[in-house]
C-alpha positions in Angstrom: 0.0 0.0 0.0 2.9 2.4 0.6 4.2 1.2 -2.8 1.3 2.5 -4.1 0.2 5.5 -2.6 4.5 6.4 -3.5 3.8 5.7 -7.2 0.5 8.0 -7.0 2.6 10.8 -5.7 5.0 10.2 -7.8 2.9 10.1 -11.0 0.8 13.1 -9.8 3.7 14.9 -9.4 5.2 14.0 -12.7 1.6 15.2 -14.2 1.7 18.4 -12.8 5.1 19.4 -13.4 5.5 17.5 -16.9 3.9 20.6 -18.9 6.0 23.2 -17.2 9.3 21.4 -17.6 8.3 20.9 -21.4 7.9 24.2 -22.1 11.3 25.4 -20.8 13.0 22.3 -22.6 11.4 23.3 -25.8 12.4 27.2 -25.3 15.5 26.0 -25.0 15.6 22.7 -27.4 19.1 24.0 -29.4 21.0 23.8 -25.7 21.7 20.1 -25.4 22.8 21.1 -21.7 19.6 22.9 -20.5 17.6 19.9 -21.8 19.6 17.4 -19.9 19.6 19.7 -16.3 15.4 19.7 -16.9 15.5 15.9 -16.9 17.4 15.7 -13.6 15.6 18.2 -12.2 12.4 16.9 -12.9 13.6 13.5 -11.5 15.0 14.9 -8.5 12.1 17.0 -7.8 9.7 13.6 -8.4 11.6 11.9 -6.1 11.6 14.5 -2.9 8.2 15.8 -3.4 7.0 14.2 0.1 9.9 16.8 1.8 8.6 19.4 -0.7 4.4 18.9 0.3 5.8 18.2 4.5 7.8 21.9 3.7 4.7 23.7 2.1 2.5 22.4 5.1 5.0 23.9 7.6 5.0 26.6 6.5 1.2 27.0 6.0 1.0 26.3 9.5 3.7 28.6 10.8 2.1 31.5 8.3 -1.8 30.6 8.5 -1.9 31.3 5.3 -1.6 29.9 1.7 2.2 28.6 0.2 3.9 31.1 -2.0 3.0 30.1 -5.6 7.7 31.2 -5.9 8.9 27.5 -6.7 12.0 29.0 -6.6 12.1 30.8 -3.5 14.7 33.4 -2.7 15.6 32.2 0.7 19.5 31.9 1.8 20.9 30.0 4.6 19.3 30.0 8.0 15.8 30.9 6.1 12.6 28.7 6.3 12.3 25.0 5.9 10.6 25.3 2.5 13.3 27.8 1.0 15.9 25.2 1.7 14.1 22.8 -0.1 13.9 25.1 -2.9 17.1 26.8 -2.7 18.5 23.2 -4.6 16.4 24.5 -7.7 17.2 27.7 -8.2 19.3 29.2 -11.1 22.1 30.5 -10.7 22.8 33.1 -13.8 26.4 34.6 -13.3 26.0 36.9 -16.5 22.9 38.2 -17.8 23.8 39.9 -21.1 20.0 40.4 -22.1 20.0 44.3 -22.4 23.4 44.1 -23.7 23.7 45.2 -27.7 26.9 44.3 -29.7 29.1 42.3 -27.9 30.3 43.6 -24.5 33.3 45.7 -23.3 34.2 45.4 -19.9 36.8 47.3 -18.3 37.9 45.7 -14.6 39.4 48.6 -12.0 40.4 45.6 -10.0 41.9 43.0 -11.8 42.3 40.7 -8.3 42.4 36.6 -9.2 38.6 36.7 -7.8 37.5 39.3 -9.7 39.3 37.9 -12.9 38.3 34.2 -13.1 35.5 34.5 -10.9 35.1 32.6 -7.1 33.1 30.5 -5.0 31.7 32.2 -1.7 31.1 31.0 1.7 28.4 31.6 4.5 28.4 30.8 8.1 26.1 27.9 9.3 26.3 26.4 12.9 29.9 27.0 13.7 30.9 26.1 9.8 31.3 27.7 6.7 28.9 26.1 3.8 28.4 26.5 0.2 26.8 25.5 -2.9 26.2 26.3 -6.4 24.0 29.6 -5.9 27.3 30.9 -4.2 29.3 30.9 -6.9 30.0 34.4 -8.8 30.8 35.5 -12.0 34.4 37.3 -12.8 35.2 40.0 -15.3 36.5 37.3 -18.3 32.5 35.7 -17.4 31.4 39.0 -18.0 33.5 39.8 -21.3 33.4 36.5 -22.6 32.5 36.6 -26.4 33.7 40.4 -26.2 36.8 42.5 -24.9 38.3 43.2 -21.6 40.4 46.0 -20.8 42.7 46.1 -17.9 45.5 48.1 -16.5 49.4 46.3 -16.6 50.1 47.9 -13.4 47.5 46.6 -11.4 47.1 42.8 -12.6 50.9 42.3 -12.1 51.0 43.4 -8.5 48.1 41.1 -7.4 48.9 37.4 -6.3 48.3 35.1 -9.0 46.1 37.2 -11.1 48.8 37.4 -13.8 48.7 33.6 -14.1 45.2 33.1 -13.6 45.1 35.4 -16.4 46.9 33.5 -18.5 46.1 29.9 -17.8 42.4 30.7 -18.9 44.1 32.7 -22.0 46.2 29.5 -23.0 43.3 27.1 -22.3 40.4 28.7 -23.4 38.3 28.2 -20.4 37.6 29.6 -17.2 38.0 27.6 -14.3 36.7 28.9 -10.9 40.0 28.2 -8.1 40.2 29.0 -5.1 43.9 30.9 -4.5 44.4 29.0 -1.0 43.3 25.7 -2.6 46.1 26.3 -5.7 49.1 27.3 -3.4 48.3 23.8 -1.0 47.6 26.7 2.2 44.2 25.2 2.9 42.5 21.7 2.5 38.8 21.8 2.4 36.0 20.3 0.4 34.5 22.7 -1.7 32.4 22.9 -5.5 34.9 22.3 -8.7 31.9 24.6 -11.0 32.7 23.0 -14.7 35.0 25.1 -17.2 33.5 27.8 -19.3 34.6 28.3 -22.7 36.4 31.2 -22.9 36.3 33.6 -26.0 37.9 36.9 -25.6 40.0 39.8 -26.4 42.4 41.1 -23.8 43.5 44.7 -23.8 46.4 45.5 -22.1 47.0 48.9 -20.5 50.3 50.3 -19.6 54.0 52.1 -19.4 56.3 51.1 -22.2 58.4 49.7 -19.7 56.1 47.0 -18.3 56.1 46.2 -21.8 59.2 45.3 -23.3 60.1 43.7 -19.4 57.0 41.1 -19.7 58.6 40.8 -23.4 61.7 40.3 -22.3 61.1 37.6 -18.9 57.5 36.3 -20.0 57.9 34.1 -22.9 54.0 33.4 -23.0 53.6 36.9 -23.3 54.7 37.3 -26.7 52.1 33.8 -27.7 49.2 35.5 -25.8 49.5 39.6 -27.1 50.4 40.0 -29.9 49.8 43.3 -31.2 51.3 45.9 -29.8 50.5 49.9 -29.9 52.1 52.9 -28.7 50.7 56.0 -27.9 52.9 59.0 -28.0 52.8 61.7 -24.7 53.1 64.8 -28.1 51.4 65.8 -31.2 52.3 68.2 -33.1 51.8 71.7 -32.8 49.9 73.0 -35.9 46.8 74.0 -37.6 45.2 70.7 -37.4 46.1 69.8 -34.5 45.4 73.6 -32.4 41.7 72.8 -34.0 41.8 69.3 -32.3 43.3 71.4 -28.6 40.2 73.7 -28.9 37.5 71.3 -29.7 38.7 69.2 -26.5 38.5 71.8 -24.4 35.1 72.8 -25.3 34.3 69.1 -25.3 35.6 69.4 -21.4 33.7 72.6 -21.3 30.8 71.4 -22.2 31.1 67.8 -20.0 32.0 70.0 -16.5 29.6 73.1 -16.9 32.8 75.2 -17.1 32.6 78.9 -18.1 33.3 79.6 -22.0 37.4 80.4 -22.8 38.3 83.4 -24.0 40.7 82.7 -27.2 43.7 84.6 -25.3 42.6 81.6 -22.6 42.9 79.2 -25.1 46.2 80.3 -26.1 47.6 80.7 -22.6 46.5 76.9 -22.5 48.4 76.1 -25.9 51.5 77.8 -24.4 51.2 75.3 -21.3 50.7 72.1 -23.3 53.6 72.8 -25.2 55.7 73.7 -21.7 54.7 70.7 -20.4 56.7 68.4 -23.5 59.5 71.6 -23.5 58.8 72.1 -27.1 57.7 74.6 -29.5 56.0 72.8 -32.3 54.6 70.0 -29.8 51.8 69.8 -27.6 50.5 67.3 -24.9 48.3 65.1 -24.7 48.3 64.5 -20.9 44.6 64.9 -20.8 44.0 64.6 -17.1 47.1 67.6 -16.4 45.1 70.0 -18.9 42.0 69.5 -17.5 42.6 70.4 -14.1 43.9 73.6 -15.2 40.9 74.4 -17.0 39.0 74.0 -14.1 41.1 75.7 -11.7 40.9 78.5 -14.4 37.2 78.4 -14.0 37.3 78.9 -10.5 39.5 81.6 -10.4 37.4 83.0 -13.3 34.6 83.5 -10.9 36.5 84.7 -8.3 37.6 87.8 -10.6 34.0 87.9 -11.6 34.6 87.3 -15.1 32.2 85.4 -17.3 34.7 84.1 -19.8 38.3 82.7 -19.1 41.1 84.4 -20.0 45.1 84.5 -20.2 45.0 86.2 -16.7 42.9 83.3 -15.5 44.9 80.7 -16.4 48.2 82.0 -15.4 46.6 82.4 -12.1 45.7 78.9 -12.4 49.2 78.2 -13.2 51.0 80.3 -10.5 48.8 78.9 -7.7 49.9 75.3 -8.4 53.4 75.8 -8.6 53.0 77.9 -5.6 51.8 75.0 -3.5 54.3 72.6 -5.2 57.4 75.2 -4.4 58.7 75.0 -0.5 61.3 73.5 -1.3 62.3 76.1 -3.7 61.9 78.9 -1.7 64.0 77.4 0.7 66.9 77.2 -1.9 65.9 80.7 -3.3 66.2 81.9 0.6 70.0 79.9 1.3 70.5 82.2 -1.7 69.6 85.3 -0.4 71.3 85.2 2.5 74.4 84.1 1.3 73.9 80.3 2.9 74.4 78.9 -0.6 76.8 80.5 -2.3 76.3 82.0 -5.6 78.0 84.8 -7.9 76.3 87.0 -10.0 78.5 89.4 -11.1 82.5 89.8 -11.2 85.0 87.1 -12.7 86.5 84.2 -10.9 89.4 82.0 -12.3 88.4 78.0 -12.3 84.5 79.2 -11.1 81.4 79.1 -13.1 77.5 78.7 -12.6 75.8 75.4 -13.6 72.6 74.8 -13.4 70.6 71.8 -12.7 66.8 70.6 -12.7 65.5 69.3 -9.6 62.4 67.1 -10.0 59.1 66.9 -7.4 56.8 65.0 -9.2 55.4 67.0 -12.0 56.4 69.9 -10.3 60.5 71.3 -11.3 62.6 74.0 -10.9 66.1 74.8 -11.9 68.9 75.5 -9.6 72.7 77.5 -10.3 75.0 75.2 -8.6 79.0 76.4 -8.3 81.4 74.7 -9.8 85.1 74.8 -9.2 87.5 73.4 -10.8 91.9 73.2 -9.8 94.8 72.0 -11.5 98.4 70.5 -11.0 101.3 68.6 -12.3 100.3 65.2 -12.7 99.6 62.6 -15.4 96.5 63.6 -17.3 94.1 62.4 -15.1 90.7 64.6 -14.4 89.3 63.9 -11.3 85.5 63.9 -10.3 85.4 64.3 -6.6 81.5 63.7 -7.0 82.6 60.4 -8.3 85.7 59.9 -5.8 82.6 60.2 -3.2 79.8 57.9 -4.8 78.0 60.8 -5.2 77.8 61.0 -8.7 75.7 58.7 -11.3 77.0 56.9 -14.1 75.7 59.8 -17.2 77.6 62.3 -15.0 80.9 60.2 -14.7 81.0 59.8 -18.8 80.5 63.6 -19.1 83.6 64.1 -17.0 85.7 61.6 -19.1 85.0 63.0 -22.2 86.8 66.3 -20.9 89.9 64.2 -20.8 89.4 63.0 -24.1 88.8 66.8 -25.2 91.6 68.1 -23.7 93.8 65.3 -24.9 92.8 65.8 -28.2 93.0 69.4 -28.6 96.1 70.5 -26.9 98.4 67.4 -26.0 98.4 65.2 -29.3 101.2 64.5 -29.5 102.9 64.7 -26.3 101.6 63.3 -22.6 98.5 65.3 -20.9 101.0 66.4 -17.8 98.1 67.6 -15.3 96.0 66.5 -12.7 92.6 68.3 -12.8 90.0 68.2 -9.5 86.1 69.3 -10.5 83.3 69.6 -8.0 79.9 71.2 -7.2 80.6 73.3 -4.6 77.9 73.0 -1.0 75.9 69.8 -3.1 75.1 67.5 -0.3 73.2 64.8 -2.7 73.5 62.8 -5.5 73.7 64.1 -9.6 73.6 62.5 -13.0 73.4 63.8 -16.4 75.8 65.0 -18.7 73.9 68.6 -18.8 76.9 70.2 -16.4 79.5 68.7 -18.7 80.0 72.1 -20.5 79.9 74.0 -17.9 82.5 71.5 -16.3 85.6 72.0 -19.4 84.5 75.9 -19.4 85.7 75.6 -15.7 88.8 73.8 -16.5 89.9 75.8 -19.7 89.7 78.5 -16.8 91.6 76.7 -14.9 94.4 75.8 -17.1 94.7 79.4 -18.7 93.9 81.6 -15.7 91.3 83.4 -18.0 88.8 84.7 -15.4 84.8 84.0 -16.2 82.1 86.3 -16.3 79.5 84.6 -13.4 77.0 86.7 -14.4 76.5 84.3 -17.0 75.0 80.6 -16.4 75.7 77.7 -18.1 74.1 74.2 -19.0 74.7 71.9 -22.1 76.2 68.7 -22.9 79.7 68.6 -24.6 81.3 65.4 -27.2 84.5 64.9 -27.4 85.3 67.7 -30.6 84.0 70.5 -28.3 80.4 70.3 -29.9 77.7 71.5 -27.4 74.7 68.9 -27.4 70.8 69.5 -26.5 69.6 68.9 -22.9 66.9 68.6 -20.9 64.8 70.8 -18.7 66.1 73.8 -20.6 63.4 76.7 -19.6 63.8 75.3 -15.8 67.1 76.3 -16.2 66.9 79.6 -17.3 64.1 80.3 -15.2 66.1 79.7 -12.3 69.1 81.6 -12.6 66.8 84.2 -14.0 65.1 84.1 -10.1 68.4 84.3 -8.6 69.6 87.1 -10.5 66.7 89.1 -9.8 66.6 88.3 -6.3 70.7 89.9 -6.0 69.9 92.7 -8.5 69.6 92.1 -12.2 72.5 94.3 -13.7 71.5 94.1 -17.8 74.6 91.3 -18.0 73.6 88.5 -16.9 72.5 85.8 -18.6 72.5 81.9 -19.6 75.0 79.9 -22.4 72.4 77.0 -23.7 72.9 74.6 -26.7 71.5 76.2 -30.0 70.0 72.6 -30.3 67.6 73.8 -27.6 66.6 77.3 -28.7 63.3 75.6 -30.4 62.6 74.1 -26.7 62.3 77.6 -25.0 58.7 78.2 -23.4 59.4 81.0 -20.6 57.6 82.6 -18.7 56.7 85.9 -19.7 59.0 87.8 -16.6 61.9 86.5 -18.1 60.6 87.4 -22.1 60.4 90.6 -21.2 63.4 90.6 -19.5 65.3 89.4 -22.4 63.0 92.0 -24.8 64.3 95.0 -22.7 68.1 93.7 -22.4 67.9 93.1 -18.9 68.8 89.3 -19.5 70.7 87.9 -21.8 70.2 84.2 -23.4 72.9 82.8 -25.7 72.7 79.7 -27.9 76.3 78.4 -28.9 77.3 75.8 -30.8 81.0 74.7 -29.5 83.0 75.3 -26.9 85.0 78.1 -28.3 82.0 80.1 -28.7 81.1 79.7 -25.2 84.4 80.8 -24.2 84.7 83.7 -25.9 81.2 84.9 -24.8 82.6 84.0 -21.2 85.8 85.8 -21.2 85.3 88.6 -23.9 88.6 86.9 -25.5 88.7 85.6 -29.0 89.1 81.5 -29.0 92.0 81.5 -31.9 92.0 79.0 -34.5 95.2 76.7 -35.0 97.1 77.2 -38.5 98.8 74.6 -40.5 101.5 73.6 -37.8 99.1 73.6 -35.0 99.6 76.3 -33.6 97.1 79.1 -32.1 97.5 82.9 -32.5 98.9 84.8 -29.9 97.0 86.2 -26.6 94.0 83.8 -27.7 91.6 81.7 -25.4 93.5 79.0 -27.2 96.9 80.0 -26.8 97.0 80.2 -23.7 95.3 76.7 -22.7 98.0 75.1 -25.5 100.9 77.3 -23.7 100.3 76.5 -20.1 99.9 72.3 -21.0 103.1 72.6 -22.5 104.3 74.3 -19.5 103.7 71.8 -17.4 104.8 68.8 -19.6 108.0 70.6 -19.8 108.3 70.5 -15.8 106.8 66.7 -15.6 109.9 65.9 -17.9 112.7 67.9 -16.1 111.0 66.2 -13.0 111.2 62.8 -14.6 114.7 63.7 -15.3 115.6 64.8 -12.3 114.3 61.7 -10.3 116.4 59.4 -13.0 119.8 61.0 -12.5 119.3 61.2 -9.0 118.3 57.3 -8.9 121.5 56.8 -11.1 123.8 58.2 -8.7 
């Protein structure tokens, strides 16, 4: 009779839930899966339908009141007896791409393992942690699958395994759902192994050059796995096309953040300061994020002038009040200047003494800064000595710089006899480290003093790099230079002679501010492109460099003269010494 009034059930239920099951199967008939998943659940559901009725009935007595017609309930753990009866037929849908038109683009802002490949949560029940299928969520290659997914280099490199979670799935073409603790052996549990999905996407990488070509160069699966690679340049250039482009970006950003409308002598102010920010002349940048938060800077200050539109005025202010928060450090410098701390000369001439000038770096923020360099000489066997180097305190670019000298002088003057001198260079009160080449003009100028006791003007700066045949090379940070020296000078008194010695290379790279335009405009400061060392030199000393004639020789009372005269001084001491020291060994 059991055996009976089971097979009743059983075929009641199987009446009843037959026509709904058959219509899902058929809406889904070309999913060979779906179908199979409707069999067993219509088996299993068959088969348990006394717990389902004895749930229901619960329920209605705990309620007073009718079932809830919800087969599938929407209770979690902990919730009513019939809701975990149900909670085994739910459907778990970890993407729903319904709405979605085309195929989807997903950009992840936290490319963890999790959030990549997906995971399989937990919930506390009686002391334990418990799980099933409803638990387990989607990732961001579920949600791009069949589509792209963007992520940033930076980010999935520096979390734990997402890199090769990443690339397992890549390689394999499916995504399986790991736990991290389960795949480095630092937990043993029982937990779900969800089945593979098939994985169809299109990764796009986001990040520095560098990352780049080091994942190319250590990561041999990442050359299989991206294979197209695309650069994007920090300039464009600076003309008609182009300007068009600047200006319908900025009313584009205008137009996004409610700003106020920009004046065109705004718009040009903003030109000027695209191209300062690349330190060229027929560039621009396109570091969108920089130029945007000026222009809305410039809008506030716009309305605190009570202007309507946004002018040059506005956006200098704009400019000036974030360098001003930026420039402590400055000011301190400027300050040790000023009160003769730092020591710095601005007008006379000094033998073996000259201003260089170097480009200090705070973030995006920079400023240039004179530094004194000295340089003294002796008998000795032709070796120039760095003392920054002696002391570790120099970096590798600046050590070449100094070398070449040696090579220049050698060249030059001594070629065909020994260089008979010892040679000692330094920045004078630098208590930190320096690189770059951009001080090795500066640095011969100094020597050449040296050697021919030819006083310098140090009203006049210097920066540029120098090759071995005296040619002066392009550097860096150019207008931060000039700018300042220019600041120091006018903090001791500018006297319509000084000035800065630059690379002609570089003249193309000048954006200055206009204080120090105008300065130059009304001959109160003085910028001079050269293009070797002699014409440095003579702009120096006021002294013509000379030019050697058939025999090698220089004209007389010449920059040049004097440097080949004094080395041939001292060689001729080094070899009575020499002598001196073998007759006295003899006897």
């Amino acid at each position: 009779m059991r055996q009976k009034i089971v097979d009743l059930n059983n075929e009641v239920a199987r009446y009843a839930l037959g026509p709904l099951v058959e219509e899902i199967r058929n809406r889904y008939s070309d999913v060979p899966a779906v179908g199979d998943y409707l069999d067993a659940v219509e088996k299993d559901i068959i088969e348990n339908v006394r717990n389902i009725l004895e749930s229901d009935r619960q329920q209605d007595e705990g309620r007073g009141q009718s079932a809830s017609p919800d087969m599938f309930g929407t209770g979690e753990w902990g919730g009513s007896g019939r809701s975990q009866v149900m909670r085994r037929y739910r459907v778990n849908v970890l993407v729903d791409n319904s709405l979605t038109t085309g195929a989807p683009v997903i950009y992840e802002d936290n490319p963890t393992y999790a959030n990549l490949v997906g995971r399989v949560e937990h919930q506390p029940m009686m002391g334990a942690l418990v799980t099933d299928f409803n638990l387990i969520k989607q990732g961001a290659l579920h949600r791009a699958n069949g589509g792209a997914l963007i992520l940033d280099a930076h980010k999935v490199l520096t979390h734990p395994g997402a890199w090769d979670g990443l690339k397992r799935a890549l390689i394999s073409g499916k995504i399986k759902i790991e736990s991290l603790a389960e795949m480095f052996s630092l937990i043993s549990t029982i937990s779900l192994e969800p089945e593979p999905v098939p994985l169809q996407v299109k990764v796009v990488m986001v990040g520095s050059p560098l990352l780049y070509y080091l994942l190319k160069e250590y990561d041999p699966e990442f050359v299989k796995l991206f294979k197209v690679a695309a650069d994007f340049d920090v300039r464009m250039e600076w003309d008609e096309l182009h300007q068009d482009l600047f200006a319908r970006f900025m009313a584009g950003v205008i137009e996004q953040e409610g700003l106020r409308p920009f004046h065109k002598t705004g718009v040009g102010r903003m030109l000027e300061y695209s191209a300062r920010r690349v330190q060229d002349q027929k560039k621009l940048s396109t570091y969108v994020q920089g130029l945007t938060d000026l222009m809305r800077e410039a809008d506030y200050w716009t309305g605190e002038n009570g202007r309507k539109t946004v002018t040059h005025e506005d956006v200098q202010q704009a400019i000036d009040a974030s360098a001003y928060r930026c420039d402590l450090i400055r000011e301190h410098v400027w300050e040790n200047i000023s009160r003769g701390i730092m020591h710095i000369d601005t007008r006379d001439r000094r033998v073996g003494q000259i201003n260089g000038l170097s480009v200090i770096a705070l973030g995006d923020f920079m400023f240039g800064r004179p530094s004194r360099i000295t340089a003294r000489i002796r008998l000795g066997k032709g070796e120039v000595i760095d003392i920054e180097r002696e002391v570790k305190l120099s970096g590798p670019i600046h050590s070449k710089g100094v070398l070449i000298l040696s090579g220049f002088l050698g060249a030059r003057y001594a070629s065909d006899r020994p260089l008979s001198l010892s040679a000692s260079l330094v920045f004078e009160q630098s208590y930190g480290g320096i690189d770059g080449d951009s001080a090795s003009c500066a640095e011969l100028y100094c020597l050449l003093s040296a050697i021919s006791e030819i006083p310098l003007k140090q009203s006049v700066a210097v920066t540029g790099s120098v090759d071995q045949h005296g040619q002066v090379q392009a550097i860096g940070g150019v207008n931060e230079k000039i700018e300042g020296f220019f600041d120091v000078c006018k903090e001791k008194g500018l006297t319509s002679e000084q000035g800065v010695l630059i690379p002609e290379a570089n003249v193309e790279h000048l954006m200055l501010k206009n204080e120090v335009i105008q300065a130059v405009e009304s001959g109160k400061f003085h910028i001079y492109p050269v293009q070797n060392i002699d014409q440095g030199m003579e702009i120096l000393t006021d002294m013509i460099a000379g030019e050697p004639d058939e025999m090698g020789n220089y004209p007389r009372n010449t920059i040049n003269s004097r440097v080949h005269n004094r080395l041939l001084e001292l060689h001729e001491k080094r070899r009575q010494y020499s002598s001196n020291r073998e007759q006295g060994g003899e006897s």
